[in-house]
N, C-alpha and C positions, 0 to 999 in steps of 0.2 A: 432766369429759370429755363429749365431744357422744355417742360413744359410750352406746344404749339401756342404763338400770340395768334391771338383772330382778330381779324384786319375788316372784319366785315361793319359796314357802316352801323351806326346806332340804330336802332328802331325809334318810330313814333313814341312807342310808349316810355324809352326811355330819356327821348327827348324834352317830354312831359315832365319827367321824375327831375331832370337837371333844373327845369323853370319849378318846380315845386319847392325843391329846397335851395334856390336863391342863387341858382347859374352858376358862376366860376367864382362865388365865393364859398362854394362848400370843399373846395378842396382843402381836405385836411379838415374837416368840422365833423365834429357830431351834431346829428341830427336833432337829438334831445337830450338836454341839459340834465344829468344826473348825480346826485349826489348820495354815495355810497352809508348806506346803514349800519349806525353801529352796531353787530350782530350780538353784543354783550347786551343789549337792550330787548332781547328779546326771550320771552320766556321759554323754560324748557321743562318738558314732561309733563304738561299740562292737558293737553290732546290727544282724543285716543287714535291709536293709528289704525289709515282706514284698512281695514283686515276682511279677505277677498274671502274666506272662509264664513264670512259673516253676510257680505255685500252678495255673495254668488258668484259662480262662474259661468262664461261662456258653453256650451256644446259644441264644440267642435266638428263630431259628425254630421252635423246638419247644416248645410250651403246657409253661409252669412255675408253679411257686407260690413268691413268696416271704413268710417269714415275719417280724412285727417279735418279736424273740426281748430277753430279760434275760440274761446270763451274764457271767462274767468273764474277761478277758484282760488279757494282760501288755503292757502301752504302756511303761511304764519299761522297762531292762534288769533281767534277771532276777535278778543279784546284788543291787539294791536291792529285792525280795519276798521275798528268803531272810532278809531278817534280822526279817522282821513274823510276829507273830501270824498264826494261825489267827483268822477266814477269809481275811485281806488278803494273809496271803500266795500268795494262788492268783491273785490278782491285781486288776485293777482292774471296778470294776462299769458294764458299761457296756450301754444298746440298741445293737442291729446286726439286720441280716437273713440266714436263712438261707433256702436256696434248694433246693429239693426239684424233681427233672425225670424222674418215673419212679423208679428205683432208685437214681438218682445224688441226693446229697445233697452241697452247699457251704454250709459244709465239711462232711467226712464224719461220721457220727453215731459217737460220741454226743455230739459240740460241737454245740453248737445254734443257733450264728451266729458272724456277725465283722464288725468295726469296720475300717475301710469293707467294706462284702457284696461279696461277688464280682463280677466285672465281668460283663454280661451283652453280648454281642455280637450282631450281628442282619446280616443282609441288605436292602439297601435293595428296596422295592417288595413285602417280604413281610409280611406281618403278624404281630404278635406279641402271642401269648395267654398275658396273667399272671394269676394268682388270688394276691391279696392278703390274707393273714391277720393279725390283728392281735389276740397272745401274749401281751401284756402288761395282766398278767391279776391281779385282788387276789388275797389269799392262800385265799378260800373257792376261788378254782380252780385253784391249785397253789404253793404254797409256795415262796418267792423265797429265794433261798442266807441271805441278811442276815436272812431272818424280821421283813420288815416286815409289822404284822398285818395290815392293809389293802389292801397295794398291792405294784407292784415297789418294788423298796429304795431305787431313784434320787431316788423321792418326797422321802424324806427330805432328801437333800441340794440337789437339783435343785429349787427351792421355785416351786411354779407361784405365781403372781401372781393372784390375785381382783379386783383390782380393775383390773384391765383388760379389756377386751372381747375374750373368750377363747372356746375353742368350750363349754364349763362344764356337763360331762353330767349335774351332780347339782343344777343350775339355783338354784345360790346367790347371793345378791344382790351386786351391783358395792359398794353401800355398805351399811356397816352403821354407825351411829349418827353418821351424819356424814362416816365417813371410807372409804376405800377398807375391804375388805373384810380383814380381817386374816388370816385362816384361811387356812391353807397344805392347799393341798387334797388327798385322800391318796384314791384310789379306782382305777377304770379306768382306762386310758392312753387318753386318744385320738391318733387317728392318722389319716393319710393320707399319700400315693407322689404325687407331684409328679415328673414326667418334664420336666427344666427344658432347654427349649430345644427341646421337641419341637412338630410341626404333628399336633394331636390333634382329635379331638372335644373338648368339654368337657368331657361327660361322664365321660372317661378325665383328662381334665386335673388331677385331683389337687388341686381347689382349696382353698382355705379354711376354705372351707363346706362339704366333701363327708367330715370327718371322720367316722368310725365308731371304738366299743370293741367289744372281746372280742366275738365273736359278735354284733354290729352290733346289741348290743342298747341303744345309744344311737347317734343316728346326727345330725349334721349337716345343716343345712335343704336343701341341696345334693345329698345323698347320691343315687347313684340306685343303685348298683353298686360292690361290689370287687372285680367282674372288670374287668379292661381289654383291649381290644385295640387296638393302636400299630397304623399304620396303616405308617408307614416310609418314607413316600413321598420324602420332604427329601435331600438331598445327603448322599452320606459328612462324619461327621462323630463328636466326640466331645460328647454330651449325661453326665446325670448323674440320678439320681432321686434324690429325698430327699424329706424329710417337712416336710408343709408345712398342718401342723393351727392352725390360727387363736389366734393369742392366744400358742403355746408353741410354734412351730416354733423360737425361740432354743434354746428345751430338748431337743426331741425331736432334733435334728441336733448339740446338741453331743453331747448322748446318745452318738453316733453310728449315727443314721440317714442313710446315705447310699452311694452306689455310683454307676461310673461305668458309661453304656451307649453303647457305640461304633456307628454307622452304616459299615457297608463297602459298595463295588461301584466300580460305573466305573471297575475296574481298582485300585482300591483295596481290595486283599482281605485283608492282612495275611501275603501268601505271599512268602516271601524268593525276587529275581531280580534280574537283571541292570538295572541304571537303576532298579529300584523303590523303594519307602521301604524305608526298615530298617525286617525284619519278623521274626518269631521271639522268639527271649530278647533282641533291639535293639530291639523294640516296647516299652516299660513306662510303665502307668501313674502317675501320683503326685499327690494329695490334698494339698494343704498345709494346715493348721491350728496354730489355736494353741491350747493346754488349758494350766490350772494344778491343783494338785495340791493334799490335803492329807498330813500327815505318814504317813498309811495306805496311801500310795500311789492315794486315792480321787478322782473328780473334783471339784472345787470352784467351783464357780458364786455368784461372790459375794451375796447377795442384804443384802449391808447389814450381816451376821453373820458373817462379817467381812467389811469395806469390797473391795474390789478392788483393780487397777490404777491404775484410772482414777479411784477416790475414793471418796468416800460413796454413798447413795441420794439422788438428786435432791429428792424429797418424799414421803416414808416415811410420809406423814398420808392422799394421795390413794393412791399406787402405794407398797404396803407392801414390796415384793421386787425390783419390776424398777429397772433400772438402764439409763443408755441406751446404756451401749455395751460388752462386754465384751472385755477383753485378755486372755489368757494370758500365761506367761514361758519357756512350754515350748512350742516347736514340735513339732508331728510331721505325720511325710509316711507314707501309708497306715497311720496306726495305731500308729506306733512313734518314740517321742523319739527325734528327729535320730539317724535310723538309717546306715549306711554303703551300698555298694553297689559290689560287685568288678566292672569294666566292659572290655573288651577293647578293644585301640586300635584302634577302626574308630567307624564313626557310629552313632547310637544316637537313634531316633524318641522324644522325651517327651510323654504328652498330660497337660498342666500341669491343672492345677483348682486353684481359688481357694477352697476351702470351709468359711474361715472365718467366723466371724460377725460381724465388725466390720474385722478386719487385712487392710491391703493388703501386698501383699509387691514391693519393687522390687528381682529378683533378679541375678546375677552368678555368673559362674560362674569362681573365685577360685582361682589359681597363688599360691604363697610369699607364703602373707598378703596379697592381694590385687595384687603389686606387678605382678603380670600378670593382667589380666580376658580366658580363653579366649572368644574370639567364637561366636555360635553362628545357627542362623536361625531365623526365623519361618515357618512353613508353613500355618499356619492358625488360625483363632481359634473364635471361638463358630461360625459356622455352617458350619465346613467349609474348603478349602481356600482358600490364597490363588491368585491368577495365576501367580506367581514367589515366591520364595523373600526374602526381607526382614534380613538381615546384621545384627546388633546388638550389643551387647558390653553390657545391660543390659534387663530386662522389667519394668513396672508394671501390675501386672493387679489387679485388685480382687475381694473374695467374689460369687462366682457365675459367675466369667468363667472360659473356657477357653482357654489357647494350645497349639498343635501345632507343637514344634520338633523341630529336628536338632541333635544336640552332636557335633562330628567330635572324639575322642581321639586323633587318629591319632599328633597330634604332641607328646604327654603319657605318652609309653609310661614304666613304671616309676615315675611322677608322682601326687600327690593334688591332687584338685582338690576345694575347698569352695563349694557351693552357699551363698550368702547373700545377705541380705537385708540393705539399708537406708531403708526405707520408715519414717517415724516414726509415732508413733500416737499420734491420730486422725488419718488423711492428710487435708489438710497440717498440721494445726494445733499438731499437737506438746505437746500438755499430761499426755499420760501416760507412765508410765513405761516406755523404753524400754534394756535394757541389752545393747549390741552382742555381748558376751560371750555371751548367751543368744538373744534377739528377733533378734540378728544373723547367727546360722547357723542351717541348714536339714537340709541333709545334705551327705555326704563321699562323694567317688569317687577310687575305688583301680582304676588302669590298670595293667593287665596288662603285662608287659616283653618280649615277644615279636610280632614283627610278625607281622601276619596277612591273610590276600587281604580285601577289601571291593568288591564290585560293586555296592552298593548308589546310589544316588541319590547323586550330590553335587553338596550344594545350593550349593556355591561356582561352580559354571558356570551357573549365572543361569537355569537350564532351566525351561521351564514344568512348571507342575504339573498343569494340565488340557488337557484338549484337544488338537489337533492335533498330532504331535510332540512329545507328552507322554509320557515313560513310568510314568508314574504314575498319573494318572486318565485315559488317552485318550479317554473316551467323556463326558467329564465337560464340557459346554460353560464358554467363559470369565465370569466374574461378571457381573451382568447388573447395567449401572449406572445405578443409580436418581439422579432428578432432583436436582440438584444437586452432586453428587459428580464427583471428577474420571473426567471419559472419559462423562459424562449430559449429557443435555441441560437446560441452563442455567435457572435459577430466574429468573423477573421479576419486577417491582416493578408489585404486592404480588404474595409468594407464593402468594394463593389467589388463582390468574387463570382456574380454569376448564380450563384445557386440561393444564396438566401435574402439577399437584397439584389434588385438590379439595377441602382442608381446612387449614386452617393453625390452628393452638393454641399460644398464649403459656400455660405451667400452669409453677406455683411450686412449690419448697421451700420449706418451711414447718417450724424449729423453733417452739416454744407453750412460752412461758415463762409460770412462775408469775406475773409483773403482768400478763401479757392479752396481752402484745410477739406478734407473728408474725411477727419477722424480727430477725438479728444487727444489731450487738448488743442484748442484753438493757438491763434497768434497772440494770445493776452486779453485780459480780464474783458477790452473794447469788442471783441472779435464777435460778432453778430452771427444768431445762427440766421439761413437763410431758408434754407428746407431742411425734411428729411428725408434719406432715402432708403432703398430697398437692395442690396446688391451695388448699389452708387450709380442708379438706373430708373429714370423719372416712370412715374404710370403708363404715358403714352406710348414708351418706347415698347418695340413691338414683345410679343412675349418670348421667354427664356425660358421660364418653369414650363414644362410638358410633358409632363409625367403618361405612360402607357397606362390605359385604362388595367384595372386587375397588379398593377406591380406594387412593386415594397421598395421603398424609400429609405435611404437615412440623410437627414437632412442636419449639418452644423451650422449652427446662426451663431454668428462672432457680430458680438456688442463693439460695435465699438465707439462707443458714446460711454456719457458717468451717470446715465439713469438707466433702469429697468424697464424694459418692449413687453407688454402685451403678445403676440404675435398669433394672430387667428388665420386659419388655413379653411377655407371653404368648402363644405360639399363633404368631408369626412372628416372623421375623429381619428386622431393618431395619439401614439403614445409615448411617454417622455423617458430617455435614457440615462441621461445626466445631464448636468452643468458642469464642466469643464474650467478650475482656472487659468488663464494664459497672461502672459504679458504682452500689454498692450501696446506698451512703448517700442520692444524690440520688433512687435508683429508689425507695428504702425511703421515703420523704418523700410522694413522688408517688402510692402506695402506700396509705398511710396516709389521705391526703387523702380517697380517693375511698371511703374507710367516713366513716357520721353521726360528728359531734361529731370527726373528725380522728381518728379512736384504732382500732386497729386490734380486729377484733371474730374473735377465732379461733375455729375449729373452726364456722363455720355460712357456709360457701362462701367462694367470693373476692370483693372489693371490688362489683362489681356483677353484672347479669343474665350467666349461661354464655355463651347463646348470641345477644347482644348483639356484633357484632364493634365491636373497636376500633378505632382509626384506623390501623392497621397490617391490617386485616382477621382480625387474630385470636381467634378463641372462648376461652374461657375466662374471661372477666371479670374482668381486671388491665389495669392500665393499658400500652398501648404499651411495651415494655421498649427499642425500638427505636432510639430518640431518646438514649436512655443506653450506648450502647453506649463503648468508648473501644479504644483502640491495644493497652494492658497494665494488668494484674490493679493493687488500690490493694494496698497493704501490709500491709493485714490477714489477708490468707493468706499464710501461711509462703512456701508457694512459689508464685511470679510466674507459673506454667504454661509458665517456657520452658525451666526444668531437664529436666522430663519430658517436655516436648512437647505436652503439652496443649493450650496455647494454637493457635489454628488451624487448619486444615482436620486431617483423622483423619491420626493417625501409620501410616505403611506399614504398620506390622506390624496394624491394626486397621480397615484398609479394607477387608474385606470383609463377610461377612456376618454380625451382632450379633444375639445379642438382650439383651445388659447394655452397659451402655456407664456411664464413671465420667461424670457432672454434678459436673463439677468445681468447687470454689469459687472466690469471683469472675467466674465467668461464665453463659454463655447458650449452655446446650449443644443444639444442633440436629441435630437427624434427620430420616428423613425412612423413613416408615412407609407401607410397601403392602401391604397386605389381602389377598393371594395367597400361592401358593407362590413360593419363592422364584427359580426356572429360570425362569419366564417371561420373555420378550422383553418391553424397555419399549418399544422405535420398532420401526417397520417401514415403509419406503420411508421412509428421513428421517421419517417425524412420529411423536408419543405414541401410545401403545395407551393407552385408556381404558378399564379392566376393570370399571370402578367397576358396580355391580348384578347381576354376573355372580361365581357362585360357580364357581373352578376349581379347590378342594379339595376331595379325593375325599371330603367328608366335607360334613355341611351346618353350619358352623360358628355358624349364627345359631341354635341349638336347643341346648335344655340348659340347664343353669347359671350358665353364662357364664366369662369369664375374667377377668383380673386384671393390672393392673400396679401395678409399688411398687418401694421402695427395698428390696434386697437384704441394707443391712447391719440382719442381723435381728433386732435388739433392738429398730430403729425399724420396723420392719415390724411385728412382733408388738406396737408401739401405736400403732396407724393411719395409718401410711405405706403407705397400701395404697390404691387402688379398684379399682372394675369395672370391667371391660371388656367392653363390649355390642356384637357384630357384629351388626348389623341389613341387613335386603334392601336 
């Protein structure tokens, strides 16, 4: 791995951890002996889903704390914990946050958290003061239900990886006699709150590097504070926090560290009225995930011990536990296997989240076995509302993405409708296991049989949603269209012309297979991946992206892998141009070329000088992808991009304001990234505003730590599909 090995002796405590699990016979062992649950054993739609609508939300304007807590709760249905042992049957062991505001405790004491944590709600333009505590704590500072000696009990099962470049508080070496580090590491939790999707300081940004344990008495080179204060400035919207500690954010979020934090104002306040959204108990949140289980009812995180989904360990000699992509068989939405949800026939606002770790879901919302798909719309996505309402009769959203829809029941009264999914996995590529029966539902709605008034918004009359003759956000100006997208002012040949972009960047996807390959395909069916990259450029390596505070961006990301990238940009929303298809094969050739000796040299930058432009004028140091461009996807990804829409300029339901967007395979997905808040005017009097060296975030975003972009699905994040992101004057 390019990834720095730390040579730094072991600590006490993890000297400790090797005589706890049996010296130099754990190399290569799992720690506890688990055996995978047949997920067809479990019931479904049984359970009501816990619905935050119902449960309360947080206040956000008033200084809170929340905590990362251990405890147990019931994600099965209850009947399947009544028939286990003591302790399993009290449920399953999972991280969550609870949240303390004064006297008020979520949830209330003496539960000590919950899986997904409360939703925290805010007003735009007010600031919001959190204190972050981080509970998860060995047993010399309070005793975990399971009586792990050392650690929370998660340890156990949830096997942190050594041999990858992790945040590693007890500073154990990457290799030990050659090979990745065997020792499953059993100590402090680290952590960090990652506010994804928010315009922060850095500072508060939750990044990578800013992990801290128990009493921050180990802290992340980053670290500077666990207090934060959110600034709020950004458009109503739905954001999310989660944990995002370096190396184990796969772990810590399946854990379940995560919660949603909603943005209100400009008339978007969440109060039920006449033309408004549906607000009240028609407001509900929903988390989608997928978890698998062992027969204990416990989480199961395959680490090799037993295989997974999706297969074996890649190369269990370098990377002893991780895996590069994990699936579950069980879905759950807020915390509960495919739970149900009694719904009244009026319209009903969902703010969707994607927060698995690998699964896309392409959802439907399913009459008598699907023979009828209830239509439903699109209102908004990652950064807030759309213009107009978007009509669909299916969604494809990926881990880390938000969509903000309307479901009208009106004409399902006395009807069940099924929420499903037929996304395969890995999208598109399809090689793991996928069984419709289970991966293919979600949850169930049971519509009430009595008709009922709804004054609410309906999004079938094409109504605006901001601005002028808006009942909705009237104060809320219309999208502000960045160069190149429809309704901006037109891109020219070359993109980086000075006047309406001043940066243009071709950067790669980059699987790292074990013969040295950095791009699909491999050396054959054996060819191991070993990492992923960013540009073919480990995390550590110093930064490259460095974008001027105030400028405009167009950024090409070439796939070049046979799955579809998440790809999250930090600290701003930017918006999608196209997907582009290219040939892979010939680009891969051209590629290859321009490293010595023809062969491709991973993990130490891309083929030549960063910031050498190409003949296309773009940085990153790959060859022109531009020349390769073609009509439609070659056949090696499953799907062509015209089933989903990918292929093309941004699907309706995703043209507004981003900050993940899928980089699809077989193509050149293009953005186009501006350094400010997002409300700002791009023209005035017909021509560009050029913000470029002018800071107009109430915030100085060039100070601090800095920020981060990467691939969201987090198993390839958590090994170095990740860099910096440096806002400089």
């Amino acid at each position: 791995m390019a990834a720095p090995f730390f040579s730094v002796a072991r600590s006490t405590a993890a000297i400790i951890a090797l005589i706890a699990i049996g010296g130099a016979s754990v190399s290569a062992s799992k720690l506890v002996k688990q055996r995978p649950l047949d997920a067809r054993k479990i019931p479904q739609f049984v359970e009501n889903l816990p619905d935050f609508s119902a449960l309360g939300r947080v206040n956000g304007d008033v200084p809170y704390r929340v905590r990362f807590e251990e405890f147990q709760q019931k994600i099965l249905p209850a009947s399947f914990y009544a028939k286990l042992a003591v302790p399993y049957s009290a449920g399953t062991m999972v991280f969550g946050y609870g949240m303390d505001q004064g006297s008020k405790h979520y949830p209330a004491l003496p539960l000590k958290g919950l899986y997904p944590g409360y939703t925290v709600v805010v007003t735009r333009d007010r600031v919001a003061s959190v204190d972050y505590q981080n509970n998860l704590r060995p047993a010399h500072y309070g005793a975990a239900t399971f009586n792990n000696p050392l650690g929370p009990s998660l340890e156990k099962t949830l096997t942190v990886d050594q041999g990858i470049h992790w945040a590693n508080p007890a500073h154990s070496p990457m290799m030990t006699g050659g090979m990745g580090n065997q020792t499953p590491y059993l100590g402090a939790i680290p952590a960090v709150t990652h506010l994804h999707g928010a315009e922060d300081p850095s500072v508060f940004d939750g990044g990578p590097n800013t992990w801290f344990t128990p009493g921050a008495k180990a802290r992340g080179p980053g670290f500077v504070t666990n207090k934060y204060a959110y600034p709020n400035t950004q458009e109503p919207t739905t954001l999310w926090f989660h944990d995002h500690t370096l190396g184990t954010t796969r772990l810590n979020v399946y854990a379940g560290l995560e919660a949603f934090y909603l943005i209100r104002g400009n008339g978007d306040d969440g109060v039920p009225g006449m033309g408004k959204l549906p607000a009240g108990r028609q407001e509900v949140e929903l988390v989608l995930q997928d978890r698998q289980f062992d027969t204990n009812g416990q989480l199961l995180f395959p680490d090799g011990y037993p295989s997974g989904l999706d297969g074996p360990l890649q190369n269990p000699k370098l990377h002893p536990y991780w895996m590069p992509e994990f699936f579950g068989d069980v879905i759950t939405v807020n915390g509960k296997s495919w739970p149900k949800l009694n719904v009244a026939p009026k319209r009903y606002r969902f703010r969707l989240l994607n927060g698995a770790s690998v699964r896309f879901f392409n959802l439907q919302f399913c009459v008598n076995g699907c023979q009828t798909k209830a239509p439903f719309y699109v209102i908004g996505d990652d950064g807030g509302l759309l213009d107009k309402p978007v009509k669909v009769n299916q969604l494809l959203f990926s881990p880390g993405e938000r969509y903000d829809i309307i479901v009208d029941f009106s004409g399902f009264r006395g009807k069940a409708i099924t929420m499903r999914n037929d996304a395969v996995t890995p999208y598109p590529s399809a090689f793991a296991k996928f069984t419709r029966s289970l991966q293919g539902n979600v949850m169930r709605f049971s519509i009430g049989s009595n008709a009922v008034a709804d004054t609410s918004f309906n999004p079938a009359s094409g109504g605006r949603l901001r601005g002028s003759g808006s009942t909705v956000a009237p104060t809320l100006e219309k999208i502000v269209a960045l160069p190149g997208t429809k309704g901006g002012l037109p891109l020219s040949s070359p993109i980086a012309d000075g006047k309406k972009v001043q940066v243009y960047r071709q950067l790669t996807l980059n699987p790292i297979f074990g013969s040295g390959g950095c791009h699909w395909p491999g050396a054959g069916m054996g060819d191991v991946i070993n990492a992923m990259l960013l540009n073919n450029t480990s995390f550590e390596a110093k930064a490259t992206e460095k974008p001027r505070v105030g400028s405009t961006e167009v950024w090409d990301l070439i796939d070049l892998s046979n799955d579809d990238h998440p790809i999250h940009i930090h600290l701003v929303q930017f918006q999608i141009i196209a997907r582009i298809p290219f040939n892979l094969p010939a680009y891969g050739a051209a590629y290859y070329a321009a490293f010595p000796h023809d062969r491709c040299i991973p993990e130490h930058g891309p083929p030549r000088s960063y910031d050498v432009p190409n003949r296309a004028g773009a940085l990153g140091g790959n060859p022109d992808v531009t020349p390769f461009f073609l009509k439609k996807t070659l056949p090696y990804c499953m799907d062509d991009g015209n089933a989903d829409g990918t292929t093309g300029p941004a699907r309706p339901e995703e043209a507004g304001w981003k900050d993940s967007v899928i980089a699809s395979c077989g193509h050149v997905t293009r953005v186009v990234v501006r350094f400010t808040p997002q409300d700002l005017p791009a023209v005035k009097n017909g021509k560009p505003i050029n913000y470029t060296g002018r800071n107009t975030f109430p915030f100085d975003p060039t100070t601090g730590p800095g920020y981060i972009w990467h691939c969201h699905l987090i198993d390839h994040e958590d090994n170095e599909m990740m860099r910096p992101l440096i806002i400089v004057k």
